[in-house]
C-alpha positions in Angstrom: -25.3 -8.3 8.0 -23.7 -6.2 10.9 -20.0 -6.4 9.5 -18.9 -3.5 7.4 -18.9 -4.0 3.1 -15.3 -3.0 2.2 -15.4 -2.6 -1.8 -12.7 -3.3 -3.7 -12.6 -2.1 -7.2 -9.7 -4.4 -9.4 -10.6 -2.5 -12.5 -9.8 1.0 -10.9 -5.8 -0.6 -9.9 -5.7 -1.8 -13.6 -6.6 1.8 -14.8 -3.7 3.7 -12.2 -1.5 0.7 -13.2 -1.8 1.6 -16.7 -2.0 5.3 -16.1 1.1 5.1 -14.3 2.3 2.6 -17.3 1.8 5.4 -19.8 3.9 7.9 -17.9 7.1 5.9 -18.4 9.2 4.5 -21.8 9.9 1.4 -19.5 8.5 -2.0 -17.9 5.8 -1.3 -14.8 5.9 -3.6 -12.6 3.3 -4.1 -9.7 4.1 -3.8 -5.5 1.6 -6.0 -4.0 3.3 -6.3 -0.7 1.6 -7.0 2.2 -1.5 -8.6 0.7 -1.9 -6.7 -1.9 -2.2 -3.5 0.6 -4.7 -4.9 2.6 -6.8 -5.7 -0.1 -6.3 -9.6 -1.2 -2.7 -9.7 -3.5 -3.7 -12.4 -5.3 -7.0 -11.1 -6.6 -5.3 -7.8 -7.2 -1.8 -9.4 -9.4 -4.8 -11.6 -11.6 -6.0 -8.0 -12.3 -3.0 -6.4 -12.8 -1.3 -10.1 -15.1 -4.6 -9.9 -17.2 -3.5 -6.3 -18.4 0.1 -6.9 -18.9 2.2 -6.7 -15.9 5.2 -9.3 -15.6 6.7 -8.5 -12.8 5.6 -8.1 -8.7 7.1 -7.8 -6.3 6.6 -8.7 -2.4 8.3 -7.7 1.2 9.1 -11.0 2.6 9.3 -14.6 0.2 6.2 -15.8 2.5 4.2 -13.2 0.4 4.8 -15.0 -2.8 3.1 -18.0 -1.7 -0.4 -17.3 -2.9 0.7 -15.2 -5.8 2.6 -18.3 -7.3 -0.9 -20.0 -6.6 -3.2 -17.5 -8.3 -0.4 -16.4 -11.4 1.3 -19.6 -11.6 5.0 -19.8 -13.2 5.1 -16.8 -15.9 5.3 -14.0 -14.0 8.4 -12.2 -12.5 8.1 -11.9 -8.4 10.8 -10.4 -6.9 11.7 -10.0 -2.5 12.7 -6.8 -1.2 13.7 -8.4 2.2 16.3 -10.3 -0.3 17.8 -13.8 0.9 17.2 -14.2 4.8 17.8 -17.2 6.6 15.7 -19.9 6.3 14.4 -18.8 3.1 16.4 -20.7 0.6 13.5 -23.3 0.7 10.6 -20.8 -0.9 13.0 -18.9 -3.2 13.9 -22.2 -4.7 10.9 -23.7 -5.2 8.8 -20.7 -6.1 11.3 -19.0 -8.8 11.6 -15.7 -6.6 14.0 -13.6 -7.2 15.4 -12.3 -3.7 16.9 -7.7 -3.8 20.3 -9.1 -2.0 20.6 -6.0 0.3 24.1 -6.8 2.1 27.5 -8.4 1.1 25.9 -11.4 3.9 23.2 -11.9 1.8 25.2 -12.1 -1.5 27.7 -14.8 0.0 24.7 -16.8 1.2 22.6 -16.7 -1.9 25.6 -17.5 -4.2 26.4 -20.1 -1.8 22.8 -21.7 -1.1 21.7 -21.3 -4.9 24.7 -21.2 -6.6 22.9 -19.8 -10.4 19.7 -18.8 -9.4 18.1 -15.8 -10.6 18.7 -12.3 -8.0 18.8 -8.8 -8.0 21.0 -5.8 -5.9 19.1 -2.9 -3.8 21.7 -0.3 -3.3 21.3 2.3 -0.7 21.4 5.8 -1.9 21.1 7.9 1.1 17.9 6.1 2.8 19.9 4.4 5.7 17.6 1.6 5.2 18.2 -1.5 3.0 20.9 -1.8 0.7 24.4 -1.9 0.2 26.4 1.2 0.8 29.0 3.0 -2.2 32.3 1.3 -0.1 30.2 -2.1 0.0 29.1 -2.1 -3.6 32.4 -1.3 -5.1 33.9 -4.0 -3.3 31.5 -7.1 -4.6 30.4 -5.2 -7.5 32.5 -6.9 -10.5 32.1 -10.6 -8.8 28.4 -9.5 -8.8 27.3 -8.0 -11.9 29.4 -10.9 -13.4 26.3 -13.1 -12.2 24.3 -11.3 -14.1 21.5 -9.6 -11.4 18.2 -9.6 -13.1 17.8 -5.7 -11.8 20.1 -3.5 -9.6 17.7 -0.9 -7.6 17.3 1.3 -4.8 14.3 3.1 -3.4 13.8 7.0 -3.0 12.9 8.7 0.8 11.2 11.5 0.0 9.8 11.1 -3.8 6.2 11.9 -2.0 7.8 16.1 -1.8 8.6 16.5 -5.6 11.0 19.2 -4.3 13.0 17.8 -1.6 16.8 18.0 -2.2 16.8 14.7 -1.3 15.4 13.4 -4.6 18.3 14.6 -7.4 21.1 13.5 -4.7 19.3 9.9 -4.0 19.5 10.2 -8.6 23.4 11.5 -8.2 24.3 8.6 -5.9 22.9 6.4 -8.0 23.9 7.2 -11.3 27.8 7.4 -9.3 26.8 3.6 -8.1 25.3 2.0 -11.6 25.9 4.0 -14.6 28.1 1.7 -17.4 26.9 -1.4 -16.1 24.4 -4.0 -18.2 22.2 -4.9 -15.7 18.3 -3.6 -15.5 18.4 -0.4 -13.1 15.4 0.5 -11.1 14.5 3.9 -8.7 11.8 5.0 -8.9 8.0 3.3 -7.1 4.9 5.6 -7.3 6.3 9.2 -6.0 9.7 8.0 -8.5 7.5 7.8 -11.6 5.8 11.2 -11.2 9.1 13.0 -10.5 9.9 12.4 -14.5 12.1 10.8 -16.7 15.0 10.9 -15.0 13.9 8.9 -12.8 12.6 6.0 -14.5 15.5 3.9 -15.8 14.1 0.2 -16.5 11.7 -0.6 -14.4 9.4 1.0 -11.9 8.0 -0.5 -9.3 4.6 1.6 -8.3 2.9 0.2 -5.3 -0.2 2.9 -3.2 -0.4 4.2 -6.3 -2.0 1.7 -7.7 -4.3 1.4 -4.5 -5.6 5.2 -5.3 -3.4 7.0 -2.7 -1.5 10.0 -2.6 1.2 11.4 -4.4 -1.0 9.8 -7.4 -3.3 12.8 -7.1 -4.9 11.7 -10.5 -5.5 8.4 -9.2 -9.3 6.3 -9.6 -10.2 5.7 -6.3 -10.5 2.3 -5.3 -12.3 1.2 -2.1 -15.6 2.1 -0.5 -16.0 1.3 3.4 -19.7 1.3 3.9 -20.8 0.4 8.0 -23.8 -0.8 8.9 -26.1 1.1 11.4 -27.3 -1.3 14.4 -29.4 1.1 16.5 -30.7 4.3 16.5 -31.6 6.3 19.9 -33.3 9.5 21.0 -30.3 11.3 23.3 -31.6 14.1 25.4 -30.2 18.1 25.6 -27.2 17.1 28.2 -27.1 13.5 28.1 -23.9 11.8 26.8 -22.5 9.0 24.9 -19.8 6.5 24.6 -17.0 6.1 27.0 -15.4 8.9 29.2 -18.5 10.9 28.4 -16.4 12.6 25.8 -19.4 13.5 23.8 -22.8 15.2 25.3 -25.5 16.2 23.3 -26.0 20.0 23.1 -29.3 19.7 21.6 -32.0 17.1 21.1 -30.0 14.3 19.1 -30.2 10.9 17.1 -27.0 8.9 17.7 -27.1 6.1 15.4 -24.8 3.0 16.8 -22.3 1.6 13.8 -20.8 -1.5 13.3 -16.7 -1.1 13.6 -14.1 0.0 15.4 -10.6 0.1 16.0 -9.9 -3.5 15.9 -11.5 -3.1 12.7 -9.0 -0.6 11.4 -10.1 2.8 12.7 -7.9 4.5 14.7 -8.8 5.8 18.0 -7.6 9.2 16.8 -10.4 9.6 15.1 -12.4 9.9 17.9 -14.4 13.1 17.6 -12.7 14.2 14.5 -13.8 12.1 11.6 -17.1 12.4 9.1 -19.1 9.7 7.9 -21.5 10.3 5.2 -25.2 9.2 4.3 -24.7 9.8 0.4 -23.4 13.3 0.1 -24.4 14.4 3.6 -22.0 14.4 6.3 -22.9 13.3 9.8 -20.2 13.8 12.5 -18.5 11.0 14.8 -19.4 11.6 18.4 -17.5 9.9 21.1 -14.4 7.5 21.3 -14.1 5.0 18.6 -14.6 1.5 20.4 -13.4 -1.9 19.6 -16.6 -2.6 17.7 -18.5 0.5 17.1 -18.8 3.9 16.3 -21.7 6.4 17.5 -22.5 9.1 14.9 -25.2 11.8 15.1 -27.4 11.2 12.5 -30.0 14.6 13.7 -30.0 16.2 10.6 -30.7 13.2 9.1 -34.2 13.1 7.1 -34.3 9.2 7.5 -32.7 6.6 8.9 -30.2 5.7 7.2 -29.2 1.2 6.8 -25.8 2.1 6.4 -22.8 4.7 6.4 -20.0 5.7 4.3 -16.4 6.1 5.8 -14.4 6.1 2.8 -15.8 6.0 -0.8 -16.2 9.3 -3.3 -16.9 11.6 -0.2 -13.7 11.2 1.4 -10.8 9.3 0.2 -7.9 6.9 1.9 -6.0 10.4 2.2 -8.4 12.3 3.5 -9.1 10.3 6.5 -5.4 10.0 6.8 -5.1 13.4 7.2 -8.2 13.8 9.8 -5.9 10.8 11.8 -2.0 12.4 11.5 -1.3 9.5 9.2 -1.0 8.2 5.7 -3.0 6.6 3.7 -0.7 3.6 2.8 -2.2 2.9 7.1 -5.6 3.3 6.4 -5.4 0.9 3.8 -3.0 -1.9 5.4 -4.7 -1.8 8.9 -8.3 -2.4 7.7 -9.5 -5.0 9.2 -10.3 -9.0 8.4 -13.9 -8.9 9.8 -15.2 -6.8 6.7 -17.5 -8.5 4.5 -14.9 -7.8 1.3 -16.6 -7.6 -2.7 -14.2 -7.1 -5.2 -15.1 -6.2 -8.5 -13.9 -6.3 -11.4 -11.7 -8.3 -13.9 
């Protein structure tokens, strides 16, 4: 097979969703926006339903689509986008419960579904989605006399457990919800680990659950293993790949990979990043291509079938850091053309 073998571990999210469960005196609920991080949502909320989570949430109502599919009517699956236009259709007919993030959305939700479940994000200081303290104290009586099935807002910086930013995103709101009935929620995976305060009813952890950072403690989750296609003898001085960015500076093997940046690996990388042959590293030489990757393989005692980009060697956050990114991109932007083998209940 020359496509890469991405390996997705569903019992590894179940053990960070519970880990992440135990850290809290409240409901967990699951982010499996989109697709499940790149990894197949409906496989991964089977997983995560089978050990107890009720409630999942999505970006746009189009997300829900296959959940509703795989999880049927018992579960919980809430829209952060909230009620756009054009999406009274799908939140009807597949029970979702839209965050209404504007006094717009409010006034066409109650309109277009007069009684149907919703919830309120707030903005706390994000500039992002949400109402704002002036907006929220002007609906918020008429509102939370509808009964919202959760009032939340999300957290900018819970990733820097010491940003000032954290305890005044808390003050603002605490000032916006305290005294009212509703389910509160603040905190996703960077919320939870901050403590108790910041936990209220519900959180919401999302790369978390996918074994990315700030979950240091997290089980790792995917293995992205590339298969070699050729193996050639490169000369002292000769180069490879385009630009001739790379030349040899000794008698070399360069083996010849299968992937590339349409397959999620950035061109950044070019140069920079480490692949492994079980525990030994062998360097990237040259530009990452569209379809492959050229990797010196000299030290090499044999010649190796495949490769190992992420796995137990280097993590979602390590490459991330080699490409000046996070690892929440690494996981979303690899690519449909792996051969993908979930595990797992």
């Amino acid at each position: 097979m020359s496509t890469g073998r991405l390996t997705i571990d569903l019992d590894a999210v179940v053990a960070n969703w519970r880990a992440l469960d135990d850290m809290t005196q409240c409901k967990t609920a699951a982010v499996v926006k989109a697709n499940g991080y790149g990894l197949g949502a409906a496989n991964v909320a089977k997983a995560l339903f089978r050990a107890g989570a009720r409630n999942f949430f999505v970006a746009v109502a189009e997300e829900a689509i296959p959940l509703r599919e795989a999880l049927g009517d018992k579960p919980d699956i809430s829209v952060f986008s909230g009620h756009m236009k054009g999406d009274t259709d799908l939140i009807r007919d597949l029970r979702l419960t839209p965050m209404l993030n504007s006094l717009d959305q409010v006034t066409t939700h109650f309109e277009a579904l007069p009684g149907h479940p919703f919830g309120i994000q707030l903005d706390t200081g994000m500039n992002r989605l949400g109402m704002e303290a002036q907006e929220w104290a002007a609906v918020a009586e008429l509102v939370l006399g509808q009964n919202p099935t959760l009032v939340m807002s999300h957290l900018a910086c819970a990733d820097e457990p010491d940003h000032p930013m954290n305890p005044h995103q808390l003050e603002n709101f605490r000032k916006m919800t305290d005294g009212i009935h509703s389910p509160r929620s603040l905190a996703a995976t960077g919320g939870i680990l901050l403590g108790p305060d910041y936990h209220f009813d519900l959180t919401r952890p999302g790369i978390g659950l996918y074994g990315g950072h700030p979950f240091t403690n997290a089980n790792p989750v995917v293995e992205l293993d590339l298969p070699v296609i050729q193996v050639r003898d490169v000369a002292e001085g000769e180069v490879v790949g385009y630009g001739n960015t790379w030349q040899a500076a000794r008698p070399s093997r360069v083996a010849t990979i299968s992937g590339g940046y349409a397959d999620g690996i950035f061109r950044i990388l070019s140069d920079k990043v480490t692949l492994f042959h079980g525990n030994q590293p062998c360097k990237l030489v040259g530009r990452v291509s569209m379809d492959l990757l050229t990797v010196d393989i000299t030290d090499l005692a044999d010649t190796p079938e495949k490769l190992t980009l992420i796995g137990q060697q280097q993590s979602i956050d390590d490459l991330a850091n080699v490409g000046k990114t996070i690892g929440y991109e690494v996981l979303t932007q690899l690519g449909a053309r792996y051969h993908k083998r979930t595990y797992g209940k």
